[in-house]
C-alpha positions in Angstrom: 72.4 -44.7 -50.0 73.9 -42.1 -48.2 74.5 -42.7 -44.4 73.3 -39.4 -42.6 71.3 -36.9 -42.8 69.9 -34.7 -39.6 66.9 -33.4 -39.8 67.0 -29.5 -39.7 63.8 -29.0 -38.0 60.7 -31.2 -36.1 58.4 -32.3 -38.7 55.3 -30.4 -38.9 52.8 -33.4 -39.7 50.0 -31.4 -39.4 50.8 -28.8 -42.1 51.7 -31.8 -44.7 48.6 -31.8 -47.8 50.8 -33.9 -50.1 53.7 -36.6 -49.6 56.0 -37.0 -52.3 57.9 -40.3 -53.0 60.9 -41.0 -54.7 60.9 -43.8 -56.8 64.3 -45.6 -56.9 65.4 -46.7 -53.3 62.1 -45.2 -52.0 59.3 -46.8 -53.5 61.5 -49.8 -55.4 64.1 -51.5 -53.1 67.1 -50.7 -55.7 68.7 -48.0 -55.2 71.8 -48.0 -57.7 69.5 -49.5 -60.6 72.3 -48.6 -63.2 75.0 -50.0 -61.7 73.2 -53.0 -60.0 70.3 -54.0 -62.1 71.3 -51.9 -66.3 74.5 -52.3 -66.9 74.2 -56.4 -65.7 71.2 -56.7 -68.0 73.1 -55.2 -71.0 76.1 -57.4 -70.0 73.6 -60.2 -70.2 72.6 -58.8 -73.4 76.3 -58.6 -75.1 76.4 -54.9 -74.9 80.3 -53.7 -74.8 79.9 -50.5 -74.2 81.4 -49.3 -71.5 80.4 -47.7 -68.1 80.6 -43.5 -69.0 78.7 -44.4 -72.6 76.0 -46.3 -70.5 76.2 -43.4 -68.1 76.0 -40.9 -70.5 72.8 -43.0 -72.6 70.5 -43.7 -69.4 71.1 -39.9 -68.7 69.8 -38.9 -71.7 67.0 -41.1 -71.6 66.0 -39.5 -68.2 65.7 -36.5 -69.3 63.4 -37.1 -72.4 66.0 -36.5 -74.9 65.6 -40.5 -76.4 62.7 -43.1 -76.2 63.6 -46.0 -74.2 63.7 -47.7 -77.8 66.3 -45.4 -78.9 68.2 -46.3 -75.8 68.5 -49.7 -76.4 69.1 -49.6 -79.6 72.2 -46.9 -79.3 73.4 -49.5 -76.4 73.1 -52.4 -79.1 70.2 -54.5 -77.8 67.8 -55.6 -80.6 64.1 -55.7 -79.5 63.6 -52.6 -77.0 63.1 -55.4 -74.3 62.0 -52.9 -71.7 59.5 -55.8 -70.2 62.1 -57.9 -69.9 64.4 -55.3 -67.7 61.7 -54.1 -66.1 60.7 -57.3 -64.3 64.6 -56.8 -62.3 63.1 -54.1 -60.4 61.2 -55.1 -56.4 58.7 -52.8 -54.6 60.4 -51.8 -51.2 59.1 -54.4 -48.1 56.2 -52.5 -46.5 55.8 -49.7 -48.7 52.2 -51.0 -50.3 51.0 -51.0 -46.4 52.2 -47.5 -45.6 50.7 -46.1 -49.2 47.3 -47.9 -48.4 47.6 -46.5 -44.4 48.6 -43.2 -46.0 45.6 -43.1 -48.5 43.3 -43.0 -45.5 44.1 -40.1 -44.1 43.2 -37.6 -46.9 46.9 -36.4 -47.7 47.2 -36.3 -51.6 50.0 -39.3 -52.6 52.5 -38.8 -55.9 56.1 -39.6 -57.2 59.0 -37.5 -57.9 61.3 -39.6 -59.8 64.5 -39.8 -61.8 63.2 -42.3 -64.4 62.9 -43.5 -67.8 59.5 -42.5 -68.5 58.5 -46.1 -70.6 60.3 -48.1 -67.2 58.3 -45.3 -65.1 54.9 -46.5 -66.6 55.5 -50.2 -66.3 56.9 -50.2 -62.9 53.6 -49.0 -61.5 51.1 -50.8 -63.7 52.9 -54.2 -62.7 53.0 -52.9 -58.8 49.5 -51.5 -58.6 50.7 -48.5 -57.5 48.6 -45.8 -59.0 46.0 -47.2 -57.0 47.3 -44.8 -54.2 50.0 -42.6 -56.1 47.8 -40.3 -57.9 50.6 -38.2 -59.2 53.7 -39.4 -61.3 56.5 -36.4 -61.8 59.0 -38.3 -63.9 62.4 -36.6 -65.0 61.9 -38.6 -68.3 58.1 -36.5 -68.9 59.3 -33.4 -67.5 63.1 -33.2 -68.6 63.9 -31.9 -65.1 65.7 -34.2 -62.7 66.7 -33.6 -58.9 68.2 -32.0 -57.3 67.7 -29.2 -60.0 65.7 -26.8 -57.9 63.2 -26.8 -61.0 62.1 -30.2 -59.8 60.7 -29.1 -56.5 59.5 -25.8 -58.1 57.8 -26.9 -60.6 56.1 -29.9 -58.5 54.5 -27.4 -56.4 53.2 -24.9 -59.3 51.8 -27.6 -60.9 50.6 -29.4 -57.7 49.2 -25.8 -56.4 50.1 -26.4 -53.1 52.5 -24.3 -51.2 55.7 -25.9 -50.6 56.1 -26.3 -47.2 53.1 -28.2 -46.9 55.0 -30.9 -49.4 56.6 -33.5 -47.7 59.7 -34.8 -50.0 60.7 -38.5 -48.7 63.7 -39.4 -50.8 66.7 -41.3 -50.2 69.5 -39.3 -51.4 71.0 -36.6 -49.1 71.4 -34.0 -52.2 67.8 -34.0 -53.2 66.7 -34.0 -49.2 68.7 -31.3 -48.8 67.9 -29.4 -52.4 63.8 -30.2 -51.7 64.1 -28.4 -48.1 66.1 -25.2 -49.9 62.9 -25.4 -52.0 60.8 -24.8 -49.2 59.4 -28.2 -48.9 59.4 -30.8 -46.1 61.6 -33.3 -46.7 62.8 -36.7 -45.0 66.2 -38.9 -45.9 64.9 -42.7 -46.3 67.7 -45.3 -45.9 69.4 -43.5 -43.1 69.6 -45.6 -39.2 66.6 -43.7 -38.1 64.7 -44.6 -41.8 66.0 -47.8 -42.8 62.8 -49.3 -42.9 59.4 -48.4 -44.4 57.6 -49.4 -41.1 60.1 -47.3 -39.1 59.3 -44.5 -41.5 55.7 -45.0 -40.6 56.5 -44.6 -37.3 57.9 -41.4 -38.0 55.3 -39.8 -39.9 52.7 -40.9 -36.8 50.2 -39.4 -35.2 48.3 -39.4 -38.9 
């Protein structure tokens, strides 16, 4: 996670209708899940390929442009075990309590997300999430990843909202930045100030 990031402007909580959450290092505690959780598991797995063909595989995967099947197998894993990789990943402390605290207070809840889109789907039927996320914007669906400006862009046409009443809560400083050329309201989790899901709720009080 990146260290800084200043907010430009006061947020303007009472103009926000949806808040968007990032997946890795917002919603799941890992940030890095290539280089911390992947490339260990295919290690574990006897994969020998190295770092830039892994690279290069997982981002074709999360754009759509292979099956999480074909991923494996090109990374020379037998089985497609995404279960089994899967279970690596660990909700963020506290952020179940802020999505049910946030649920309550009418704002429309969804997921922006550079993800596989079979990992995408597991993550949140093992977490329970969709109970409150009703939206889930995966790079892997939508072949878009941030900070592409057709990430935000296209969140919003197909959201119908207008942009700056999105808030964008994300934990790298490139999409922050990216979401608020966009138009959007966006916050940088993982900073000092937002290191912590309740210090985030703190932050998006009086709601």
């Amino acid at each position: 996670m990146a260290t800084s990031s200043p907010s430009p402007e006061p947020l303007r909580r009472d103009a926000i209708d949806v808040v968007v959450f990032d997946a890795m290092g917002v919603l799941y505690s890992c940030a890095d899940d290539v280089g911390e959780l992947l490339v260990p598991f295919l290690r574990g797995k006897g994969c020998v390929l190295d770092r830039r063909d892994i690279d290069d595989l997982h981002r074709a995967c999360v754009l759509g442009k292979m099956s999480s099947a074909d991923f494996w197998a090109a990374a020379g894993i037998t089985g497609a075990p995404d279960d089994e990789y899967c279970r690596g990943h660990r909700l963020t402390e506290g952020v179940v309590a802020l999505l049910a605290e946030l649920d309550t207070t009418g704002v429309r809840l969804v997921s922006l997300g550079d993800d596989v889109s079979e990992w995408s789907k597991l993550l949140r039927e093992r977490f329970g999430l969709a109970e409150y996320i009703t939206g889930w914007f995966v790079s892997g669906d939508t072949g878009v990843r941030k900070p592409d400006p057709e990430a935000f862009t296209g969140l919003y046409r197909l959201l119908d909202v207008i942009p700056d009443r999105i808030l964008l809560i994300d934990d790298q400083e490139e999409n922050v930045t990216a979401a608020r050329a966009a138009g959007l309201q966006a916050l940088h989790y993982g900073t000092p100030r937002l290191s912590t899901m309740d210090r985030l709720r703190r932050e998006l009080r009086p709601w």
